[in-house]
C-alpha positions in Angstrom: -38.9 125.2 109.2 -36.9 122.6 106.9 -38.6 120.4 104.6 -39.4 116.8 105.6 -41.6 115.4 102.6 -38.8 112.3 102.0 -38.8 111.4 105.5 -41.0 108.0 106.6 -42.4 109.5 109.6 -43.8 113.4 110.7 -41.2 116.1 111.3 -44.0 117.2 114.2 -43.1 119.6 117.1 -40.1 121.3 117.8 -39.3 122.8 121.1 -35.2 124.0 120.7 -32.8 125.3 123.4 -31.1 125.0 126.8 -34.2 124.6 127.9 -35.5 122.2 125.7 -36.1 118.7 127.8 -37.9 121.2 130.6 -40.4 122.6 127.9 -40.8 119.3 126.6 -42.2 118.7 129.9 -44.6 121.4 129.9 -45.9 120.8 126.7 -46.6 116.9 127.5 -48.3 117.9 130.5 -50.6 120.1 128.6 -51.2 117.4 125.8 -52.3 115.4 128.7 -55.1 117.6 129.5 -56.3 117.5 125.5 -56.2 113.7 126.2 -53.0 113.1 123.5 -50.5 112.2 125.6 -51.4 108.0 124.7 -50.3 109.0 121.2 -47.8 111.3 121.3 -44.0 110.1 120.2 -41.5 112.4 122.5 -37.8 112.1 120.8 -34.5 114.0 121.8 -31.9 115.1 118.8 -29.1 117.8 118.6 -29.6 119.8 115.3 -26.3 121.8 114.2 -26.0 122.0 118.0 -28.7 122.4 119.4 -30.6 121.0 121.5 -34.4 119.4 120.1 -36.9 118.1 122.1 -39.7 116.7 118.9 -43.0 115.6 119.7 -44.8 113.8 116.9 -47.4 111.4 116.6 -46.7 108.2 116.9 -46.3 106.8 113.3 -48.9 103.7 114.0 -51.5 106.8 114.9 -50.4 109.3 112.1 -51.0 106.3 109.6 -54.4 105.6 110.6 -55.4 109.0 111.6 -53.9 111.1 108.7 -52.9 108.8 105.6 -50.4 110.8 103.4 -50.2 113.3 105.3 -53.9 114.1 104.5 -55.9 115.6 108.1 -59.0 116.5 106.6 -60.7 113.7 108.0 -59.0 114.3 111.6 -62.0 115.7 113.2 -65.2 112.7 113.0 -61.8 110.6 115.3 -61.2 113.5 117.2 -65.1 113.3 117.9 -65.3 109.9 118.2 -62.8 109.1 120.7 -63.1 112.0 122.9 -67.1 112.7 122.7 -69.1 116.1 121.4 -67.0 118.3 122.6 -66.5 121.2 119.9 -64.4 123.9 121.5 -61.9 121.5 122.5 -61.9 119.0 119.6 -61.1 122.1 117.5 -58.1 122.8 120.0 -57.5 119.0 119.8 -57.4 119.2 115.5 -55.3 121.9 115.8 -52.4 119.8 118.0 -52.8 116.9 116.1 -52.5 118.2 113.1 -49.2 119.9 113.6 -48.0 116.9 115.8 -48.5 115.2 111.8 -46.6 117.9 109.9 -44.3 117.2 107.6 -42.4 120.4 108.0 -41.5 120.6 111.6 -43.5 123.4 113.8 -40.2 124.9 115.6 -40.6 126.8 119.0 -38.3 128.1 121.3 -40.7 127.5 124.5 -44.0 125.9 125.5 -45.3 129.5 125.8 -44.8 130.3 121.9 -46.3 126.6 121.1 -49.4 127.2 123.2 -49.8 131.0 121.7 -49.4 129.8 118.5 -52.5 126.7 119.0 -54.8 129.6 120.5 -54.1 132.3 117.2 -55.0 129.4 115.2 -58.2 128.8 117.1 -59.0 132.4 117.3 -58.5 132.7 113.8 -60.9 129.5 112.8 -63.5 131.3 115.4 -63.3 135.0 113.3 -62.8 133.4 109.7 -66.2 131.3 110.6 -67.9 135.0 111.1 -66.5 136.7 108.6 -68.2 138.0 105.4 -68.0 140.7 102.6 -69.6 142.5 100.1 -67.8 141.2 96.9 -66.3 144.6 95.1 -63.0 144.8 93.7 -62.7 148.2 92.9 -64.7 149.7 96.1 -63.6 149.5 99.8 -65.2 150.6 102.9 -65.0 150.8 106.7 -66.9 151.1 109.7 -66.6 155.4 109.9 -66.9 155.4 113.3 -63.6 153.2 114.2 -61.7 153.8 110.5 -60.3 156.5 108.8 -58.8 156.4 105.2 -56.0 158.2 103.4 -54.4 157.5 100.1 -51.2 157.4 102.0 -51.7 155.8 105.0 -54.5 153.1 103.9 -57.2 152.5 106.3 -56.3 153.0 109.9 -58.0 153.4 113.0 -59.1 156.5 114.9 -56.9 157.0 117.9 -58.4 155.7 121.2 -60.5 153.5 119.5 -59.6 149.3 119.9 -57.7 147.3 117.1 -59.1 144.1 118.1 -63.3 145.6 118.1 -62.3 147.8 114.7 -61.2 144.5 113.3 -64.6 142.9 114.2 -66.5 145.3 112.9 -65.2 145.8 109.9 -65.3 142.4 109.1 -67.8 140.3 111.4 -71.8 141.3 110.0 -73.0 139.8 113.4 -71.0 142.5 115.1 -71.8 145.6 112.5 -74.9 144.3 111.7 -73.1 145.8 107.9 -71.3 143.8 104.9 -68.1 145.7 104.4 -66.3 145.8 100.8 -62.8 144.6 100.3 -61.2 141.6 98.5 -60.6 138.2 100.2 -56.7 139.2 100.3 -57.3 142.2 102.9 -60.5 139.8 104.5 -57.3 137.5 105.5 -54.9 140.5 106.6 -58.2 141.7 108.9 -58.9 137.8 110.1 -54.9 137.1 111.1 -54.0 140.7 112.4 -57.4 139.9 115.0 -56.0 136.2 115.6 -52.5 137.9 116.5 -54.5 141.4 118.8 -56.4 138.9 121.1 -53.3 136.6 121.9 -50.9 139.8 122.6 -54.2 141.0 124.7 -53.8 137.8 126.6 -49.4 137.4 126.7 -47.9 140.5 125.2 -50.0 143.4 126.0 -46.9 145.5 125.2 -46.2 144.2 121.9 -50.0 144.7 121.3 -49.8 148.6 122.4 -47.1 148.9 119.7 -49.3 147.4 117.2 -52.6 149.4 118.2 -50.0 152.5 117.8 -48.8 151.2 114.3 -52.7 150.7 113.1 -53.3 154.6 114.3 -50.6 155.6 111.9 -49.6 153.4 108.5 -51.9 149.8 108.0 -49.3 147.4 107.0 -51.0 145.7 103.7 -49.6 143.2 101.1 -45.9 142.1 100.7 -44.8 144.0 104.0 -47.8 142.1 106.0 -46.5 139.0 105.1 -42.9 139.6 106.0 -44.0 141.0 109.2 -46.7 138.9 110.7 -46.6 135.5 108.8 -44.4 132.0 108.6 -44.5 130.5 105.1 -43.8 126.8 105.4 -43.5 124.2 102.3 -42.0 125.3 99.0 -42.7 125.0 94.8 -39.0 122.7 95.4 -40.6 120.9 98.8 -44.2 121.2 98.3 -46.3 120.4 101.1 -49.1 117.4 100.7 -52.0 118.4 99.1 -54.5 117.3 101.7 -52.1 118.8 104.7 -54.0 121.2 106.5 -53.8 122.8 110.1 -56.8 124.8 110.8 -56.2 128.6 111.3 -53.7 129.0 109.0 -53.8 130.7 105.5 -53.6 129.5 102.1 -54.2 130.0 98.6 -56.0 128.3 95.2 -54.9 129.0 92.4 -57.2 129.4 89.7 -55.4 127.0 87.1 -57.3 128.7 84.1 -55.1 131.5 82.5 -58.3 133.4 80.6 -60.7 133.7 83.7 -57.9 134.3 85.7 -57.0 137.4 84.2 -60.3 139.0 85.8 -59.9 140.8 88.3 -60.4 139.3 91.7 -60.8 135.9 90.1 -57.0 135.2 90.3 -57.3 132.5 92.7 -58.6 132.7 96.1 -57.4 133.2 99.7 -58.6 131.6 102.8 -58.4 129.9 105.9 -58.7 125.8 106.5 -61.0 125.6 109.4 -61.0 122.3 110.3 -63.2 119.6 110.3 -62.8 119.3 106.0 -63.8 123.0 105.5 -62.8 125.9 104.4 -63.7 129.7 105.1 -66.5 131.5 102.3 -66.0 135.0 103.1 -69.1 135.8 101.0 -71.4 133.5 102.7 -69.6 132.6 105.5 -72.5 130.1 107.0 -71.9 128.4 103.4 -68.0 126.9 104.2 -66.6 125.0 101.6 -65.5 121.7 101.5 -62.6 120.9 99.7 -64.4 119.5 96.8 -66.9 122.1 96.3 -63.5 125.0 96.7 -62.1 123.0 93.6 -65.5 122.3 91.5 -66.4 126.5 91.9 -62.8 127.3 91.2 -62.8 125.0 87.6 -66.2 126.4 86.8 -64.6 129.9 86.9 -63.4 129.1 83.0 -67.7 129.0 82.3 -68.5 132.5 83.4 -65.8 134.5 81.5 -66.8 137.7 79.5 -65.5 140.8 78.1 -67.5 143.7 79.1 -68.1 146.1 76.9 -64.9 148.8 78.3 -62.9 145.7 77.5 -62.2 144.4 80.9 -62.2 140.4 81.6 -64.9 139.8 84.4 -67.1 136.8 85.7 -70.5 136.1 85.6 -71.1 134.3 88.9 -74.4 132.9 88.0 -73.2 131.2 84.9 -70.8 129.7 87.5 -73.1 129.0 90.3 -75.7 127.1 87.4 -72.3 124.7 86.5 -71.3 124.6 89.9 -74.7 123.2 90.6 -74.7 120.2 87.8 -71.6 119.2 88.5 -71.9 118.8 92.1 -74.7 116.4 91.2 -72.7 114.3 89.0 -70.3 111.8 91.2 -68.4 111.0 87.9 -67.9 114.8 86.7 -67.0 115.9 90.1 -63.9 112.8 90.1 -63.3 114.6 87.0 -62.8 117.6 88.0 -61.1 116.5 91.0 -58.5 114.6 89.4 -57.6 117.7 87.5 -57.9 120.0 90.1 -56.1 118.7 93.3 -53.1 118.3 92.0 -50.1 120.9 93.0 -50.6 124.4 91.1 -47.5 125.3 88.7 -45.5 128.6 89.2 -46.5 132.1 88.4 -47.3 133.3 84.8 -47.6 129.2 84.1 -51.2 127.8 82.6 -50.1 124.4 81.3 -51.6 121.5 83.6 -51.4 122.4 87.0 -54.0 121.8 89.5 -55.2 125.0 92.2 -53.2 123.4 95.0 -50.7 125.7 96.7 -47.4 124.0 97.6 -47.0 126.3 100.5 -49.0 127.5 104.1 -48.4 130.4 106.0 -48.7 130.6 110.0 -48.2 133.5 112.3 -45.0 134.2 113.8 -43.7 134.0 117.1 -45.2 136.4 119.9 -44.3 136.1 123.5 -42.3 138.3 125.8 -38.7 137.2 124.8 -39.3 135.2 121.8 -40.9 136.4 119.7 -39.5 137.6 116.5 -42.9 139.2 115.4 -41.5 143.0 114.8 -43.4 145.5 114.1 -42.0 148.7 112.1 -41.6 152.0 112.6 -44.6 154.1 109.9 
């Protein structure tokens, strides 16, 4: 993906090849059946010599639908001009919300672009179920699908399914159990399931190697990103700090140096779902809006202590009790605001930066003969 931010209109879809104009095709006819196709802009471009089919929005539409960029008020339109129709208005965000990007979406056929809309969905549908038991030292699994190891981290008994040891570890409806791990790992668990049922459905060999993979080493951390995820936007070519496609991951950063030094409390990782919300994987029927993410985050700098062993830690009340007065006050919370949507500034720097990543990350590609999703030897 190449950066776009300077460019009057979206960068959108990509669909690159040989094949391009023919996939192009494809992918109009299935924008037709979301009920898109009125407000799509189709465009044809050779890029260092290749051939681009681009879909986008048409620039009218993007203005009106997603001002700067912003598509956290895509879904009430999405609603309104296509009727109550949840499953497929989230399906509908989804599109529309990459057809707006302004870092182009690039695919090399309609099969990876239609894989990639259903992970997202199926990662919106898991991160909506997903909750924890808050512990940053402590982490636990469902015994009878997980084993652990110091070596190997936690991976699953042989014969037993990725995709239902993923749910149970991390969906309370399924286990009927809150699980500890951090909201790092929670993400790890909520993508790798996104990624499981779409191989199920279009790479079931692909998805054998990664059941294999999962019986032997986890993949965790660094490596996880590398393997599985797409970063897009950049601290040089940041992304718009409203831009938001539901189903992928992002971070806030916790702009206050001294509470972010407790553990945990670093800044916090989760998914956009749509519809101006964003995942709470500790009360996951709770989802946060964008303003209450930022107004919890601030308050963070309120509940600061030194136990008595030394350590920095929070106490959550203290911040729940601010969170609380300041949501009340329209003039504290423009406050607040004001300082805290704004870009965040680079590692180890607390000077004025706001808890806004510059950057997203989506899942790679995954389809028999595309995909570039590879998954390592243990």
């Amino acid at each position: 993906m190449s950066s776009s931010l300077s460019l009057p209109q979206a960068a959108g879809i990509e669909l690159f090849g040989n094949t391009a104009a023919a996939e192009r095709a494809r992918a109009l006819d299935y924008l037709q059946t979301l009920g898109l196709d009125d407000v799509i802009e189709p465009q044809d471009e050779q890029i260092d010599g290749v051939a681009v089919a681009r879909l986008r929005l048409q620039p009218a539409i993007a203005g009106e639908w997603t001002p700067g960029f912003d598509t956290t008020g895509l879904r009430p339109l999405l609603d309104q001009r296509h009727g109550d129709d949840p499953d497929h208005n989230l399906e509908r965000e989804i599109v529309v919300a990459m057809l707006v990007a302004p870092v182009a979406f690039r695919y090399p056929s309609h099969d990876e672009f239609l894989a990639a809309v259903r992970i997202k969905r199926d990662i919106v549908q898991a991160a909506y179920k997903t909750e924890l038991a808050f512990d940053t030292e402590e982490a636990e699994r469902p015994e009878d699908y997980w084993t652990y190891s110091e070596e190997t981290g936690f991976t699953v008994l042989p014969g037993k399914s990725l995709i239902e040891a993923l749910r149970k570890a991390s969906q309370p409806e399924d286990s009927g159990k809150l699980y500890s791990f951090s909201c790092y790992r929670a993400t790890e668990y909520v993508t790798l399931l996104g990624i499981a049922q779409e191989l199920a459905r279009s790479n079931p060999a692909l998805l054998a190697e990664l059941q294999q993979r999962w019986e032997t080493r986890a993949i965790m951390s660094g490596l996880f990103h590398d393997v599985f995820l797409r970063e897009y936007g950049s601290m040089e070519a940041p992304l718009p700090t409203r831009y938001y496609v539901p189903g992928d991951r992002l971070w806030f950063r916790n702009p206050d140096e001294r509470s972010a030094d407790a553990e945990g409390f670093e800044g916090s990782w989760v998914f956009y779902l749509g519809s101006g919300l964003f995942n709470n994987f500790w009360k996951h029927e709770q989802p946060f809006t964008l303003t209450a993410k930022c107004v919890e985050i601030y308050h963070w700098r309120d509940g600061v202590y030194v136990d008595a062993a030394g350590k920095t830690r929070l106490d959550e009340s203290i911040v729940e009790a601010k969170v609380r007065v300041s949501l009340a006050d329209p003039a504290e919370v423009e406050r607040i605001m004001k300082l805290m949507v704004r870009l965040r500034e680079p590692r180890g720097v607390y000077v004025d930066g706001g808890c806004i990543d510059t950057t997203r990350e989506c899942v790679r590609w995954v389809c028999p003969g595309t995909a570039d999703l590879v998954i390592p030897a243990a």
